[in-house]
C-alpha positions in Angstrom: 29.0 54.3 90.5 26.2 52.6 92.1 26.5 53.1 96.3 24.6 52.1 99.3 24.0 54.1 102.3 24.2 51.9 105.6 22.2 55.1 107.3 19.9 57.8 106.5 17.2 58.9 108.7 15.0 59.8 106.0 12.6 59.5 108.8 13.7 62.5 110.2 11.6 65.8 110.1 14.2 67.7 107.9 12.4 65.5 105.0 9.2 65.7 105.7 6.8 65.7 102.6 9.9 65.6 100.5 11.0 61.8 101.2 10.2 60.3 97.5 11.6 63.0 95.6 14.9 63.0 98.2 15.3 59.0 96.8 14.8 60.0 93.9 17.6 62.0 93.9 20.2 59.9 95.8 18.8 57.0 92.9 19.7 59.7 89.9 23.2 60.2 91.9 23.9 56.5 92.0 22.1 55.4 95.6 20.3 52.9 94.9 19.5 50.7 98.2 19.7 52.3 101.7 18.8 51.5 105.2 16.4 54.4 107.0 17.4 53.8 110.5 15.1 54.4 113.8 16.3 56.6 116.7 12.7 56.0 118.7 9.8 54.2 118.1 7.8 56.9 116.2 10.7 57.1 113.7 11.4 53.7 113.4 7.9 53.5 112.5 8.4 55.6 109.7 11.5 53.8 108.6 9.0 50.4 107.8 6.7 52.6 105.8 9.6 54.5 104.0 11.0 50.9 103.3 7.7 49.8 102.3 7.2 52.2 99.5 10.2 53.4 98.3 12.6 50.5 95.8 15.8 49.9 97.6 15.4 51.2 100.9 15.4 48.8 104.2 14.6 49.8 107.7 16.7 49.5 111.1 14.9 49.9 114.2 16.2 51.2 117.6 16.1 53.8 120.5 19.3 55.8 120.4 20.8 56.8 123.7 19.7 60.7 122.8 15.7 59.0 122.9 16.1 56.6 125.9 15.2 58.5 128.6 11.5 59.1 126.9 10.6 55.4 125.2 8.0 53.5 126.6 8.5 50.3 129.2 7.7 48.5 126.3 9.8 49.6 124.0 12.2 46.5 123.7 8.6 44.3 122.9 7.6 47.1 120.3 10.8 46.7 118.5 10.7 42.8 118.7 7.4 43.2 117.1 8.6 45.3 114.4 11.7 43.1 113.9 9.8 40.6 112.1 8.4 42.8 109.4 10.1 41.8 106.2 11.9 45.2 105.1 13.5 45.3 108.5 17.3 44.5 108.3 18.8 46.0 111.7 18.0 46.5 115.4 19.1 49.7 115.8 20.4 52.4 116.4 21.3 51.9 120.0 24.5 52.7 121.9 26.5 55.4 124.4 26.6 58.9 124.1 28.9 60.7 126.5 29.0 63.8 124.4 25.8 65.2 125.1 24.1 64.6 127.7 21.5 62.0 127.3 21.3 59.9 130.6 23.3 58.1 133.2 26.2 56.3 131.6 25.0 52.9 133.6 21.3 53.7 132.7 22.7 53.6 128.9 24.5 50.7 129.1 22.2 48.7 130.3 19.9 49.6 127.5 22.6 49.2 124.8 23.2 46.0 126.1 19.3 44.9 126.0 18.7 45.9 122.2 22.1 44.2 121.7 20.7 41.1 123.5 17.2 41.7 121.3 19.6 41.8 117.6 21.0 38.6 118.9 17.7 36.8 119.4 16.0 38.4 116.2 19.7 37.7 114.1 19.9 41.1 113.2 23.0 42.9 112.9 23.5 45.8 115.7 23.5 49.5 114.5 25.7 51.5 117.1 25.8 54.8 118.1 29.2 55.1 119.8 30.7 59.1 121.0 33.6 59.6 123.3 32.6 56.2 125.3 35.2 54.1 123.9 36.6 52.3 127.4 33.0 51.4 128.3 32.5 50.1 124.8 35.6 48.1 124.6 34.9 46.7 128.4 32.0 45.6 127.0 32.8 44.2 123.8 34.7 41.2 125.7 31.4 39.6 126.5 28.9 41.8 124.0 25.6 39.9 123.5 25.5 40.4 119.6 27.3 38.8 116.9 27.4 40.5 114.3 26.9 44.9 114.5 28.1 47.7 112.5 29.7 51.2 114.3 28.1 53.5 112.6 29.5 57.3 111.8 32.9 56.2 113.3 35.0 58.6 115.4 36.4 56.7 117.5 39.8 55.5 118.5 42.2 52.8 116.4 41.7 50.6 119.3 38.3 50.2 119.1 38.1 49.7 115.2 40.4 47.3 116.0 38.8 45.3 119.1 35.4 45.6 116.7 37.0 44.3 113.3 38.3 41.5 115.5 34.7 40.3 116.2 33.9 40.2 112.8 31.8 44.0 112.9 31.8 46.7 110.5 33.0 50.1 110.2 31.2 52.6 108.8 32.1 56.1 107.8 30.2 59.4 107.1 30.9 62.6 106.0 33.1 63.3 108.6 36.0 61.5 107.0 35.8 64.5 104.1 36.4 67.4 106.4 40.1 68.8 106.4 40.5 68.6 110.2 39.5 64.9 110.4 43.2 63.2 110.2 42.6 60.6 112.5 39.7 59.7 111.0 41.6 59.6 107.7 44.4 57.4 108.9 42.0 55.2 109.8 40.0 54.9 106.8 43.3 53.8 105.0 43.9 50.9 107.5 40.0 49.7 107.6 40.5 46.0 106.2 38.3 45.9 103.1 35.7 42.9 104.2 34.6 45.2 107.3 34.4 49.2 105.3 30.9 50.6 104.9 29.8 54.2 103.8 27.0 56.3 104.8 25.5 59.8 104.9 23.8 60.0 108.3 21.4 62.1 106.2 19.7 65.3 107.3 23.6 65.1 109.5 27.4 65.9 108.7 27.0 66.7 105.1 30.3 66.3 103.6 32.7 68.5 102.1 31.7 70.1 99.7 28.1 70.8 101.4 29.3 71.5 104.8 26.5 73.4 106.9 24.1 72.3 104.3 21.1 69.6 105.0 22.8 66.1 104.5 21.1 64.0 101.9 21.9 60.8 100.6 22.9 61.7 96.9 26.0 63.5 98.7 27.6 60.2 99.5 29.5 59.8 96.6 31.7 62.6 98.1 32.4 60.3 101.2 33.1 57.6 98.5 35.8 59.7 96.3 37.1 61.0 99.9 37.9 57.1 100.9 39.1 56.4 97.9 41.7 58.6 98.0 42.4 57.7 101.2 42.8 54.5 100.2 44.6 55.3 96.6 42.2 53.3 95.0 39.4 53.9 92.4 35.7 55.6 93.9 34.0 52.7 92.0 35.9 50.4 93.5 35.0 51.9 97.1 31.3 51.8 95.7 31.2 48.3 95.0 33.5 47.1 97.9 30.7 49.1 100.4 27.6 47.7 98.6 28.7 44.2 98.9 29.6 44.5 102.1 26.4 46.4 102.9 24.2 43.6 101.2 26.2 41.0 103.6 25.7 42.4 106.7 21.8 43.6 106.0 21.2 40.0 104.9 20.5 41.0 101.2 23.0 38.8 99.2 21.3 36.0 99.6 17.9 37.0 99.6 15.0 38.3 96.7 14.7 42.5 97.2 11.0 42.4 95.8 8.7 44.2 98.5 
């Protein structure tokens, strides 16, 4: 089956030094395109010149709502900037965190909403980071600045997958949806329509079952894939194809050359 991951921070320290042969690998398992998504500017850095040299991987750019509180009064210009390099397909990510603390809620909003605002302008899709915030987020969502976005490791509730498949944005599910405990998650997955379904691994993050407390990396997507798929009753390739297309849609790859 050939899949894509809609995020992987191969950026991320866990794969320093070892970020062509971890491609490598997810390409022998069947990954063969992937977005490397920022969570500051330093890594979203890194994302462009992992996109850059490695076939099949595009970049997102963003300051998560963990990072917010340190990135420079620039930041929103720096990621403008970056926005226009060709292997850049997302603003993000960027969103509410009310798990951990990372900030005033009102503080976080009002960046969310300004990288929203900035994917709107640079017709980007929106990567969002959404965790145990989902009556801000659906308060928001009646007059949210971007068009088209993606909710990416999905946890939350049927009424925001809902509100957010109504506008048209995309859910995307990790490896989360494997674990035995997760069946909200999993009653979710099954009502997902098919136009708005997206896997990914969240890679060095939430490996899936069978790798549970083991680094995340992108080759272990296809168990998210079989996972949904039985969810789903329908076949893993299926589910693989059904993802990539709709990965390639929102990125903006269908209808464009992939040649660096």
């Amino acid at each position: 089956m050939i899949v894509f991951d809609s995020h992987l921070h191969l950026n991320h320290a866990d794969f320093h030094g070892r970020e062509s042969q971890t491609w490598q690998d997810a390409n022998e398992a069947g990954v063969c395109e992937g977005v490397v998504v920022g969570y500051d500017i330093e890594s979203s850095a890194r994302a462009i010149r992992l996109a850059e040299t490695l076939e099949g991987l595009y970049a997102g750019v963003g300051v998560s709502p963990h990072d917010i509180l340190k990135a420079p009064d620039d930041y929103l210009e720096q990621l403008k900037t970056m926005a226009n390099h060709p292997r850049v397909v997302a603003i993000g990510e960027a969103g509410l965190e009310y798990h951990y603390p990372a900030g005033p809620k009102e503080m976080q909003i009002q960046q969310f909403l300004r990288q929203a605002e900035l994917a709107e302008r640079v017709q980007k899709p929106l990567i969002i980071h959404l965790r145990e915030a989902d009556e801000d987020f659906l308060r928001l969502l009646k007059t949210f600045p971007a068009s088209s976005a993606i909710l990416h490791c999905f946890t939350a509730s049927e009424d925001v997958m809902n509100a957010a498949v109504e506008r048209g944005f995309y859910i995307s599910f990790s490896g989360i949806v494997t674990f035995k405990n997760a069946k909200s998650l999993h009653e979710l997955a099954a009502k997902v329509p098919d136009a708005n379904l997206l896997v990914e691994t969240d890679a060095p993050y939430l490996a899936p079952v069978p790798f549970r407390g083991k680094i995340c990396k992108p080759e272990m997507i296809i168990e998210t894939v079989k996972k949904i798929a039985q969810i789903r009753e329908e076949r893993g390739e299926d589910i693989a194809h059904l993802t990539c297309r709709n990965a390639q849609t929102v990125f903006g790859l269908s209808t464009r050359s992939n040649s660096k």
